[in-house]
C-alpha positions in Angstrom: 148.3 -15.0 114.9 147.3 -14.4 110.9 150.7 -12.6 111.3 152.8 -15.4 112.2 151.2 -17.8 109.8 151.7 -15.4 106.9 155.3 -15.0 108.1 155.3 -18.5 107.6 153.5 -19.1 104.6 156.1 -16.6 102.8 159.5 -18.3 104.3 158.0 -21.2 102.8 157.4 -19.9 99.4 160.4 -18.2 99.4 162.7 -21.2 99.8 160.6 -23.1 97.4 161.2 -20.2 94.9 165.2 -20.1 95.6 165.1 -24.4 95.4 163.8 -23.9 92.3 165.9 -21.5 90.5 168.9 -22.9 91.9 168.2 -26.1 90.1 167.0 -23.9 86.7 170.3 -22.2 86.5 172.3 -25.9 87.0 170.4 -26.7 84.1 171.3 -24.3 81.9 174.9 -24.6 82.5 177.3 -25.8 80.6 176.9 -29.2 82.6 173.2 -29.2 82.5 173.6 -29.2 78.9 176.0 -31.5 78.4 173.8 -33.9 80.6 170.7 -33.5 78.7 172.4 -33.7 75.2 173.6 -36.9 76.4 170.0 -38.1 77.7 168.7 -37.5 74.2 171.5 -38.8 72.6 171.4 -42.2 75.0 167.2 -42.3 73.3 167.8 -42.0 70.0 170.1 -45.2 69.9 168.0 -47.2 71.9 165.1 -45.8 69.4 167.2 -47.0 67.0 168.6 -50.0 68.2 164.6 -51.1 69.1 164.1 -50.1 65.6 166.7 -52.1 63.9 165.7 -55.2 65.9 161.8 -55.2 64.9 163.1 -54.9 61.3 165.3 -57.9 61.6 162.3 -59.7 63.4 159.9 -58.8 60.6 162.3 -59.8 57.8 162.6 -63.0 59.6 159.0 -63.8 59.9 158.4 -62.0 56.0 161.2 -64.8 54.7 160.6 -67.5 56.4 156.5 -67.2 55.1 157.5 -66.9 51.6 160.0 -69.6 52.5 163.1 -67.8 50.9 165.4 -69.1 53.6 164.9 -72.4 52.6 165.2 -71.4 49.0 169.1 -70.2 50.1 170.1 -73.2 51.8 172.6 -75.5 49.4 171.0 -78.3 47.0 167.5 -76.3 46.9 166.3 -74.4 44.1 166.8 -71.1 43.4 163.8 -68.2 43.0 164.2 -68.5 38.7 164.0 -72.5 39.1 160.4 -72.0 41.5 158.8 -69.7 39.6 159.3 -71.8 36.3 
């Protein structure tokens, strides 16, 4: 009986270990590259894009506090006219 379950312990392991390998050498291909060069180039313009859109945010909130869009907006005073 330990026999049998051994037998099957080992088949088991065995077409864990060929799964495995099989899916290591698609990755290292010349498609498995190409896929995960693409992955990291999808992330690092959405990073950016994330990036650029919390800047734009920030500037908005940053002008609008020291009130420098109203300061652009026709008839009102420029910067050199305030600070005089």
């Amino acid at each position: 009986m330990k026999k049998i379950f051994w037998l099957g312990v080992g088949i088991a392991i065995g077409a864990i270990a060929v799964r495995k390998v099989t899916q290591a050498r698609s990755a290292l291909g010349p498609a498995g590259l190409n896929r995960a060069v693409g992955q990291l180039s999808d992330s690092i313009h959405n990073f950016a894009d994330a990036v650029r859109e919390g800047m734009n945010e920030r500037e908005g909130d940053l002008r609008g506090a020291l009130g420098l869009d109203a300061a652009d907006a026709p008839g009102a005073p420029g910067i050199d006219q305030q600070n005089r």
